[in-house]
C-alpha positions as CSV (number, residue, x, y, z in Angstrom):
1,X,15.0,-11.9,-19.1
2,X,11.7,-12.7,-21.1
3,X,12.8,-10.2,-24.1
4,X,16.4,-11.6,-24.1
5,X,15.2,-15.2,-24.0
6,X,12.6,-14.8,-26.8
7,X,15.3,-12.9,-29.1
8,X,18.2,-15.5,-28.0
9,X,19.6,-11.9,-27.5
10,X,23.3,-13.3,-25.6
11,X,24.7,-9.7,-25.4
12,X,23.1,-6.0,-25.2
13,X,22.7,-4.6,-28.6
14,X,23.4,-0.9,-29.5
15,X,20.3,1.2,-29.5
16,X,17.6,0.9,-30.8
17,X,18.0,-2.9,-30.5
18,X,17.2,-4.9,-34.0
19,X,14.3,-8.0,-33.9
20,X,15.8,-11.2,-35.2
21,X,12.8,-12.7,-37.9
22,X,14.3,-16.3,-38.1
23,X,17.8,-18.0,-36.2
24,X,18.7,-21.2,-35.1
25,X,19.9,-20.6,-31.0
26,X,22.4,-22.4,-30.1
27,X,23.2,-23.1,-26.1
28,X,26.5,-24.6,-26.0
29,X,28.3,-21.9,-28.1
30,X,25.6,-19.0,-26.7
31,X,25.1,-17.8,-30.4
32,X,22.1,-17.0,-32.9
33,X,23.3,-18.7,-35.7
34,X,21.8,-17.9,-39.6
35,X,19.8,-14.7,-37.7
36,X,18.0,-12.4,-40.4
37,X,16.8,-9.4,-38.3
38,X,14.9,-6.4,-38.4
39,X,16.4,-3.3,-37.5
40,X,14.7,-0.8,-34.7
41,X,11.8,-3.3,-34.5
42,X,12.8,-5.0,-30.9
43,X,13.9,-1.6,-29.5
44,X,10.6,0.5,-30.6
45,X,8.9,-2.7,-29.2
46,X,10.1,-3.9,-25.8
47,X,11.1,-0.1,-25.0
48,X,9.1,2.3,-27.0
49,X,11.8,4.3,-27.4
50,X,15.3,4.7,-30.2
51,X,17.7,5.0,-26.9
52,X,16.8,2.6,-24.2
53,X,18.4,-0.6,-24.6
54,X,17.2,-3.9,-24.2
55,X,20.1,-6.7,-22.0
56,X,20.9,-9.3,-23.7
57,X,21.4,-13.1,-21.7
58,X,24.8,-12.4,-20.0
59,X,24.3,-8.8,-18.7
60,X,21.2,-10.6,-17.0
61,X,23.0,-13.3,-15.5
62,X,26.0,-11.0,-14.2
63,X,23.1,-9.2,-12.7
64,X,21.3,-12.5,-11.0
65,X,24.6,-13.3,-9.9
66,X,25.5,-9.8,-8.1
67,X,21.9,-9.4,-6.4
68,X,22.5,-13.0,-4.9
69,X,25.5,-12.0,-3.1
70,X,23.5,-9.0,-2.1
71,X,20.9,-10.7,-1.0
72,X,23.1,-13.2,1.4
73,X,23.4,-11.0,4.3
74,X,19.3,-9.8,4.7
75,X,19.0,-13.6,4.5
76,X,21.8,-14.3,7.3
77,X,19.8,-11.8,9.2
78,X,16.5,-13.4,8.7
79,X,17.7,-16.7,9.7
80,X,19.7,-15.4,12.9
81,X,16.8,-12.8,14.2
82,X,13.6,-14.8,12.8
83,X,11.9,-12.2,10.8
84,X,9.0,-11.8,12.1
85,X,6.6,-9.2,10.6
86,X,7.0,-6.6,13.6
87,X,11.1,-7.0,13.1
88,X,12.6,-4.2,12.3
89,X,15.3,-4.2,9.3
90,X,18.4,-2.5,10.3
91,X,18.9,0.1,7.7
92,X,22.3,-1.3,6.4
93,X,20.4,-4.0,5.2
94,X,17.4,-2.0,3.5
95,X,19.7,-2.9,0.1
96,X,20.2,-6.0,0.7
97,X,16.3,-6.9,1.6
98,X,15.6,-6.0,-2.2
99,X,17.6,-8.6,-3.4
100,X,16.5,-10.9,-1.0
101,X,14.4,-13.3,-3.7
102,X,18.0,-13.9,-5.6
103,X,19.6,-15.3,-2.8
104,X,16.4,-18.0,-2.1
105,X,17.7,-19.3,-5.8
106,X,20.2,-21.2,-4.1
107,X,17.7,-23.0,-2.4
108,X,17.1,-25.4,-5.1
109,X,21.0,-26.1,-5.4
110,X,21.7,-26.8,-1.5
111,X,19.6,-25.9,1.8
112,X,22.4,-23.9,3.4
113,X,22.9,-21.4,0.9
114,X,24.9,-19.3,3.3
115,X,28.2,-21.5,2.9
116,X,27.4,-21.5,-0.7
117,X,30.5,-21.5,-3.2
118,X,31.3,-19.1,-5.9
119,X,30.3,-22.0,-8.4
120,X,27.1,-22.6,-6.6
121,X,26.2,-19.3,-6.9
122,X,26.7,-19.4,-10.5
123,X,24.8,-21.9,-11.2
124,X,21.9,-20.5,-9.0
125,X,22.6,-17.1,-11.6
126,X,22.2,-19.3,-14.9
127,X,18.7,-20.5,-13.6
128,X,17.3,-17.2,-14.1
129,X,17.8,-17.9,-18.3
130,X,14.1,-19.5,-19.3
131,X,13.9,-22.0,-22.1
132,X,15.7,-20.0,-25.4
133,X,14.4,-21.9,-27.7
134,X,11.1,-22.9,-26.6
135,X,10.6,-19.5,-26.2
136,X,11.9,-18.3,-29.0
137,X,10.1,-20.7,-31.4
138,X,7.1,-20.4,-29.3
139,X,6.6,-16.7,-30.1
140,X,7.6,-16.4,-33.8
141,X,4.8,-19.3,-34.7
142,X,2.7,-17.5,-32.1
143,X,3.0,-14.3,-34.1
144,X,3.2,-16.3,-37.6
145,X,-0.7,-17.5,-37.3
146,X,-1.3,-13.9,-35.9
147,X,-0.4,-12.8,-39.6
148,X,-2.0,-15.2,-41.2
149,X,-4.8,-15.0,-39.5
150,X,-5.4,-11.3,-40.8
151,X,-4.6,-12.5,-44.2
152,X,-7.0,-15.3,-44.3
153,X,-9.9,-13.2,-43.1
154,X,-8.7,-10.4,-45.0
155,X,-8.8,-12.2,-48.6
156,X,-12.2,-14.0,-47.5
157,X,-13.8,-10.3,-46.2
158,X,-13.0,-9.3,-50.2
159,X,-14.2,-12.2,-52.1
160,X,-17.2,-12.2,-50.5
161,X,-17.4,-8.7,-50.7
162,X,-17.0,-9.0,-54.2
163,X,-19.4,-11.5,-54.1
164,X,-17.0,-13.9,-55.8
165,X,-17.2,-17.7,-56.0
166,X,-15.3,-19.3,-53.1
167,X,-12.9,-22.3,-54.5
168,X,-13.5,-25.4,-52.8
169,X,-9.1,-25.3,-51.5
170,X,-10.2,-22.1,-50.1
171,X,-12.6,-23.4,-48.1
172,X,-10.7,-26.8,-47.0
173,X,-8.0,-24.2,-46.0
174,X,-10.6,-22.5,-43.8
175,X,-12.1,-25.7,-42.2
176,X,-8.3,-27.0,-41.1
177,X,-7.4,-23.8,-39.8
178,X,-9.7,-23.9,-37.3
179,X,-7.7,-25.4,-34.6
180,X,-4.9,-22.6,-35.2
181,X,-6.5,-19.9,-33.0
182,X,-6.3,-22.4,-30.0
183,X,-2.9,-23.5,-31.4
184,X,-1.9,-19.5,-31.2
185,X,-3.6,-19.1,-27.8
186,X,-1.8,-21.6,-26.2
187,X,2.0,-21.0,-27.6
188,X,1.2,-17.3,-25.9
189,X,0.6,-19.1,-22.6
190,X,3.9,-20.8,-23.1
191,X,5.8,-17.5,-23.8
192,X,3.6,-16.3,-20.7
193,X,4.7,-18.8,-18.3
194,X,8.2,-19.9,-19.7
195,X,9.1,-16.5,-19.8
196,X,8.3,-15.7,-15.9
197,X,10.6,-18.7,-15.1
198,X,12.5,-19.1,-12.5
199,X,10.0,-17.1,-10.8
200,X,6.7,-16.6,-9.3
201,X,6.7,-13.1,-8.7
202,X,9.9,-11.4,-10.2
203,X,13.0,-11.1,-8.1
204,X,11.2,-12.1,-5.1
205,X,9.4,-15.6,-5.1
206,X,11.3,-18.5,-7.0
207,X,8.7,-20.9,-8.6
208,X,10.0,-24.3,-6.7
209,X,9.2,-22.4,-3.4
210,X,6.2,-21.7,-4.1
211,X,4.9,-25.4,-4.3
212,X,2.8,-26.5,-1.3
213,X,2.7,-30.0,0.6
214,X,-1.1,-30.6,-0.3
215,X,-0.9,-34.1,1.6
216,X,0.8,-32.5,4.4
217,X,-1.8,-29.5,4.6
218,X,-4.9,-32.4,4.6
219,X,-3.0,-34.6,7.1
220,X,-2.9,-31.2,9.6
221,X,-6.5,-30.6,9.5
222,X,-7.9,-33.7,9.8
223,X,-5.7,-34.2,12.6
């Protein structure tokens, strides 16, 4: 869901899927509008390959949707037999157990997720879709000051390889681009960690279960 989100890719491309340079997402109509893409790039890219493709949004989320159902009965089972970690999983339910993660997204939308409705589950499906344009703005700057990074360096290597006079701009623009490596560094930690969203490890631990009672924890051992 990361590559889709970043590209504001809504549907599967054909092969090899094209890298949009510049676009303007747009959530309520699910478009890319004024998109100038590459062609090839995204494909050779997120698949090292000219016959893979890359899912767009949708695909993704009729996906998350079908493992959640699938994912309903191993939970049924693990609520009615306890799960303990010498219980056996029946073998009609080995399926099922991998898809297990998707059902715990309905956790966050009511605690019995066993009676939930087709709408709820829906809604549980579209919470697998990150931040499009956080992450999609986030990565082209990201990527921007990579670029200009190598140019700057690059045309400062050759003047003073050519031991030419340094203009004082030149040098003001090196002094204020100093805080544009840190800038870079952390729009990559936002990709990193709005693009794992909704989970904590993929498809099997959803980031709001995995917060802790801290207070609750200190209470039980001092007690």
């Amino acid at each position: 869901m990361k590559i889709a989100a970043i590209e504001a890719m809504w549907e599967t491309e054909p092969t090899p899927a094209s890298f949009t340079l510049f676009g303007l997402p747009d959530l309520a109509s699910e478009t890319t509008k004024y998109e100038i893409t590459i062609p090839w790039v995204l494909g050779l890219i997120a698949t090292r390959s000219l016959d893979t493709p890359v899912e767009g949004i949708r695909p993704l989320v009729a996906n998350a949707e079908k493992r959640i159902r699938e994912g309903l009965p191993a939970y049924l089972w693990l609520q009615k037999e306890g799960g303990g970690p010498t219980a056996e999983v029946p073998q009609e339910l080995q399926a099922s157990m991998q898809s297990l993660g998707y059902a715990f997204l309905l956790k966050r939308i009511r605690p019995d997720i066993e009676n939930a409705s087709e709408d709820q589950i829906h809604e549980a499906a579209l919470s697998t879709i990150p931040d499009v344009p956080v992450l999609f703005w986030s990565f082209r700057i990201m990527v921007a000051l990579g670029f200009y990074f190598i140019v700057l360096f690059g045309a400062y290597f050759y003047l003073l390889s050519k031991r030419t006079e340094i203009q004082p701009w030149f040098r003001r623009l090196a002094m204020y681009s100093l805080p544009l490596p840190w800038i870079a560094a952390e729009l990559g930690w936002v990709v990193a960690e709005y693009g794992r969203q909704p989970w904590i490890i993929d498809g099997v631990l959803p980031t709001f279960l995995g917060v802790s009672d801290v207070r609750r924890a200190t209470y039980c051992s001092a007690s």
